[in-house]
Wavefront OBJ file of the C-alpha trace (Angstrom):
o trace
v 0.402 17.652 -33.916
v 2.593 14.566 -33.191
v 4.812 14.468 -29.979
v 6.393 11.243 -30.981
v 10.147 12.531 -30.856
v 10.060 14.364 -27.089
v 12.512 13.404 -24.589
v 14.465 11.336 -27.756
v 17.478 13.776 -26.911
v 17.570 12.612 -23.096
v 17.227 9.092 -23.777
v 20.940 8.477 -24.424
v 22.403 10.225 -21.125
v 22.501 8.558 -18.000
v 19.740 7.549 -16.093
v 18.225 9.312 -18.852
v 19.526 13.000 -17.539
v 17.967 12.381 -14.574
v 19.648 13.010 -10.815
v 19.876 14.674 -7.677
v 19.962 18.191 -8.029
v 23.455 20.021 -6.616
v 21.758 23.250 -5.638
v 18.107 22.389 -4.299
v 18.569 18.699 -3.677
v 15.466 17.639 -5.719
v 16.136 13.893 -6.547
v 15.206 11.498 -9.372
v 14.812 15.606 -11.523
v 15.863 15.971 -14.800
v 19.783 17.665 -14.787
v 19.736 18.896 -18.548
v 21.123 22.880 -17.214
v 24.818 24.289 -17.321
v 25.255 26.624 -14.798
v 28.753 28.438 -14.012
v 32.087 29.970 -15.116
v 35.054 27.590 -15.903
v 33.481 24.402 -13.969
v 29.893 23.778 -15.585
v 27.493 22.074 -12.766
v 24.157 20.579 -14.341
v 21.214 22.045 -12.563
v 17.426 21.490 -12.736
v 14.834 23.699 -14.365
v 13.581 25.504 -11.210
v 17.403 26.113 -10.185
v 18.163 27.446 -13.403
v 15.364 30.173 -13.108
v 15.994 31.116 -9.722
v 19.846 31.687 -11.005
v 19.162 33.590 -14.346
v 16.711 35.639 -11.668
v 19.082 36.097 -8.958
v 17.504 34.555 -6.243
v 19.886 31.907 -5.872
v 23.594 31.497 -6.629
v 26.353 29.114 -7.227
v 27.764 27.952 -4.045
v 31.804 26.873 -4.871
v 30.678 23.812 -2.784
v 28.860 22.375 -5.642
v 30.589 23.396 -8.438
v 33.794 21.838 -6.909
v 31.427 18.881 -6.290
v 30.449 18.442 -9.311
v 34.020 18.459 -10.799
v 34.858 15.714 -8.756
v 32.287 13.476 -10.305
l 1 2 3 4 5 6 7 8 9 10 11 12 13 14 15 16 17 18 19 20 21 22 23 24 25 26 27 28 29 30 31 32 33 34 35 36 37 38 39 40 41 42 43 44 45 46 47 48 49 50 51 52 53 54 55 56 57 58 59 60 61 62 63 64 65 66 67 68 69
């Protein structure tokens, strides 16, 4: 099977929807995740897991951050 269209979503976002993660600091990861209440912060994929899992949570640091931007 053909993988020709992967990644074709990402291609029009900034940098590609790539970044420095708010939560684990990972840089140059892909930020494609919407974590939080009223203020949506855009996480990585490991961040995201560790969330939905409860092994890590939104600090109000970085989703006040990440409004700012």
């Amino acid at each position: 099977m053909s993988k020709a269209h992967r990644g074709k979503g990402i291609k029009d976002l900034f940098a590609k929807g790539r970044g420095t993660c708010p939560l684990c600091g990972a840089s140059r990861i892909k930020l494609l995740y919407e974590e939080g209440g009223e203020q949506k912060i855009k996480v990585c994929k490991p961040c995201k897991a560790a969330i939905k899992h409860g092994k890590k949570t939104l600090p109000a640091a970085a989703v006040v951050a990440a409004a700012a931007e």
